[in-house]
C-alpha positions in Angstrom: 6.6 10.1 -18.8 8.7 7.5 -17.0 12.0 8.1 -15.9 14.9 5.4 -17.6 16.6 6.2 -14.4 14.4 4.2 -11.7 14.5 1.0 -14.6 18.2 0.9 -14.5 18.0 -0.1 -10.6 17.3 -3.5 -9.0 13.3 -4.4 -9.8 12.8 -5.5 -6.6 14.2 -1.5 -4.9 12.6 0.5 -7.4 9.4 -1.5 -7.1 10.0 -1.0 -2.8 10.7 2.7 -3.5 8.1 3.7 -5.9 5.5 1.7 -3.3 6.6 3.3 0.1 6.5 6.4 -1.7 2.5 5.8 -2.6 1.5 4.5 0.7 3.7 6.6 3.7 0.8 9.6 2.9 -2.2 10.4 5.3 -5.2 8.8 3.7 -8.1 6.5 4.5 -6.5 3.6 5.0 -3.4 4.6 6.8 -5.8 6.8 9.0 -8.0 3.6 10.2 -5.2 1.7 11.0 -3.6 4.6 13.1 -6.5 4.8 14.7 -7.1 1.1 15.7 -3.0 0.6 16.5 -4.3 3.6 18.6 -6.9 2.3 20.3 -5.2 -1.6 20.2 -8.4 -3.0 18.9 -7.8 -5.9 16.1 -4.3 -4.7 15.1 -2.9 -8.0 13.5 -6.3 -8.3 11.7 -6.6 -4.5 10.2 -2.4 -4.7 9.7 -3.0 -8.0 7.6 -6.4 -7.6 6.0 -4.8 -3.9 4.8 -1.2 -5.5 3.5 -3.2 -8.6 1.6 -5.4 -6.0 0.0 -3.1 -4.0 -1.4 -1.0 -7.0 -2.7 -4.1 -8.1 -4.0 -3.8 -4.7 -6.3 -0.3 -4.6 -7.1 -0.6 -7.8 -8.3 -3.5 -7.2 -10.2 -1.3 -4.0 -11.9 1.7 -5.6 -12.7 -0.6 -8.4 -14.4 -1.8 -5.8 -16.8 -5.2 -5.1 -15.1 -4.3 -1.5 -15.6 -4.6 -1.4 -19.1 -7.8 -2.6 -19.2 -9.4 -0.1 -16.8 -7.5 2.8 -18.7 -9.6 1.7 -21.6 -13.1 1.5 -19.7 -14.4 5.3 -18.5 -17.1 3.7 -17.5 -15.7 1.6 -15.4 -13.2 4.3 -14.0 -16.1 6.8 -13.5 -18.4 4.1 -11.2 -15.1 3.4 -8.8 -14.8 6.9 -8.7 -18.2 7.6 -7.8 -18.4 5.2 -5.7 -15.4 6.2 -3.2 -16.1 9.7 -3.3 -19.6 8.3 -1.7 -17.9 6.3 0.7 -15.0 8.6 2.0 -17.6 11.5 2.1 -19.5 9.2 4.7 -16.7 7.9 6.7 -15.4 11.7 6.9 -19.1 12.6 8.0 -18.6 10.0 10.8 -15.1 11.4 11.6 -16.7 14.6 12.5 -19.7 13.2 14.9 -16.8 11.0 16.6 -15.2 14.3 16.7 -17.9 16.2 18.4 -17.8 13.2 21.2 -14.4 12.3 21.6 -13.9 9.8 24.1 -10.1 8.8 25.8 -7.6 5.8 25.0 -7.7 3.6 28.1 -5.0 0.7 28.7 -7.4 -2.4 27.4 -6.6 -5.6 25.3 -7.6 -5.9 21.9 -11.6 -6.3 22.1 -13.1 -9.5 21.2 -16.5 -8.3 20.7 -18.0 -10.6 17.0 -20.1 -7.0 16.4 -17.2 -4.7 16.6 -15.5 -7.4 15.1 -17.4 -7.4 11.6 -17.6 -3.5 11.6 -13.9 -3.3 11.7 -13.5 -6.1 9.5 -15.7 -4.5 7.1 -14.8 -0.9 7.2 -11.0 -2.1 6.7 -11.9 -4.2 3.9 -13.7 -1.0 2.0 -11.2 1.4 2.8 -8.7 -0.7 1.0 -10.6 -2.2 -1.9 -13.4 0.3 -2.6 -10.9 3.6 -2.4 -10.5 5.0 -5.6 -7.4 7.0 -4.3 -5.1 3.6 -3.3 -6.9 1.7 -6.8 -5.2 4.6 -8.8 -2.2 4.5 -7.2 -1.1 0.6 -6.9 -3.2 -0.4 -9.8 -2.8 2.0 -12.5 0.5 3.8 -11.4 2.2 0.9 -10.1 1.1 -1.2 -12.8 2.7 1.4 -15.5 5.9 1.2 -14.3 5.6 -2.8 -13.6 4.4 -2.8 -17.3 8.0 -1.2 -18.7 9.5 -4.7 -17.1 9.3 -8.1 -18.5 9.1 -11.9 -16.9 11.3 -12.1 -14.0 11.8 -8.4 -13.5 7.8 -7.5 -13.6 7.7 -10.3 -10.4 10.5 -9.0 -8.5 9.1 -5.2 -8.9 6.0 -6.3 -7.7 7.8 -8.4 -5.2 9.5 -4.7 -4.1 6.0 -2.5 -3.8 4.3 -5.4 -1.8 7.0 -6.0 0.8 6.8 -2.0 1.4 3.4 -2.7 2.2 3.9 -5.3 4.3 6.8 -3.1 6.7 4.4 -0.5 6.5 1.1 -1.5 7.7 2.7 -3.7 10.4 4.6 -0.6 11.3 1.9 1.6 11.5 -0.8 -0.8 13.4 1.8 -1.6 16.1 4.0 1.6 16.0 1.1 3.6 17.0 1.2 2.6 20.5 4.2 4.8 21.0 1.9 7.9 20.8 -1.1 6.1 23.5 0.2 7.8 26.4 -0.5 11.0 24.0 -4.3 9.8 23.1 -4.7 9.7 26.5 -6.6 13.2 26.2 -9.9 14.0 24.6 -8.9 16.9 22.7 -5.8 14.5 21.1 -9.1 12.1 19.8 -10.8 15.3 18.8 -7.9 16.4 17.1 -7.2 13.2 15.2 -10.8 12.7 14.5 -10.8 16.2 12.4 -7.7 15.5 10.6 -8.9 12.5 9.2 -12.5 13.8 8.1 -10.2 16.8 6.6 -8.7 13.6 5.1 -11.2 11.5 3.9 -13.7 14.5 2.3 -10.3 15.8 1.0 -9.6 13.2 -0.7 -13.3 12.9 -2.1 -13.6 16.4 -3.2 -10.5 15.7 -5.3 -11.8 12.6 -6.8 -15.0 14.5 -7.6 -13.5 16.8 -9.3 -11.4 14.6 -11.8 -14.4 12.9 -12.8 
């Protein structure tokens, strides 16, 4: 049940709240992007295509899409399906990277078109074909944007997506802070088990609300 408290706020800073408090969690997405801010490899482009996605579903909840995938099992169980196979492979390639980490050297984003379309790719699935951020910008965000009307259902939607614009910018270009730290194999190794921890965690959880 939804509080009456966050509704009597400003649209626009419960919306920023509510969405900030969804997306500043380890997961998928937000472990990808660490990792490219990380290793400075098409920032701007992960930080942006990241940030449009998600707007992308918190517009689509606050439209009302949610209610009509609350009323489709079917369609809920293939999206779940589907990510748990997709994190349970990405987490599977966390762990190889793991057993051959490599070390962060001080090069400009690469320009390669292959490495290009992978990371184009794999940022584009992690945001639009995760079951996990679906649930939580399109059916949890779009419940609360459903309790507003007009104006005040576009500036609460206006809130979530500005929180993840500051954070995905944040956390693409932030993570250079911690380079000299990634400096070290075992930090890569390190980080490279956390997020397969991640991504099959977050799998096994989706597999078993199915």
């Amino acid at each position: 049940m939804i509080s009456a408290y966050p509704l009597a706020l400003s649209p626009t800073v419960t919306g920023f709240g509510l969405g900030a408090s969804l997306i500043v969690a380890i997961g998928s997405q937000n472990a990808f992007v660490l990792r490219q801010g990380l290793k400075n490899q098409h920032v701007f482009t992960v930080s942006t295509i990241s940030f449009l996605c998600d707007a992308l579903l918190i517009s689509l909840g606050a439209g009302g899409f949610s209610s009509v995938v609350a009323t489709s099992p079917l369609l809920m169980t293939v999206t779940l399906w589907g990510g748990v196979l997709f994190l349970s492979a990405y987490g599977l390639r966390s762990f190889a990277a793991a057993a051959r980490p490599g070390m962060l050297e001080a090069i400009p984003d690469a320009k390669g078109p292959a490495q290009f379309a992978e990371v184009l790719v794999t940022t584009v699935s992690l945001s639009l074909l995760n079951p996990h951020a679906f649930l939580d910008t399109v059916i949890l965000l779009g419940s609360v944007a459903g309790q507003y009307a007009g104006q005040s259902r576009l500036l609460f939607a206006a809130g979530a997506i500005s929180a993840s614009f500051a954070w995905f910018y944040t956390l693409g270009y932030g993570a250079r802070m911690l380079a000299p730290l990634f400096r070290n194999p075992l930090a890569w190794r390190l980080l490279d088990i956390v997020v397969g921890c991640t991504m099959w965690g977050i799998a096994i959880k989706l597999a078993c609300s199915i």
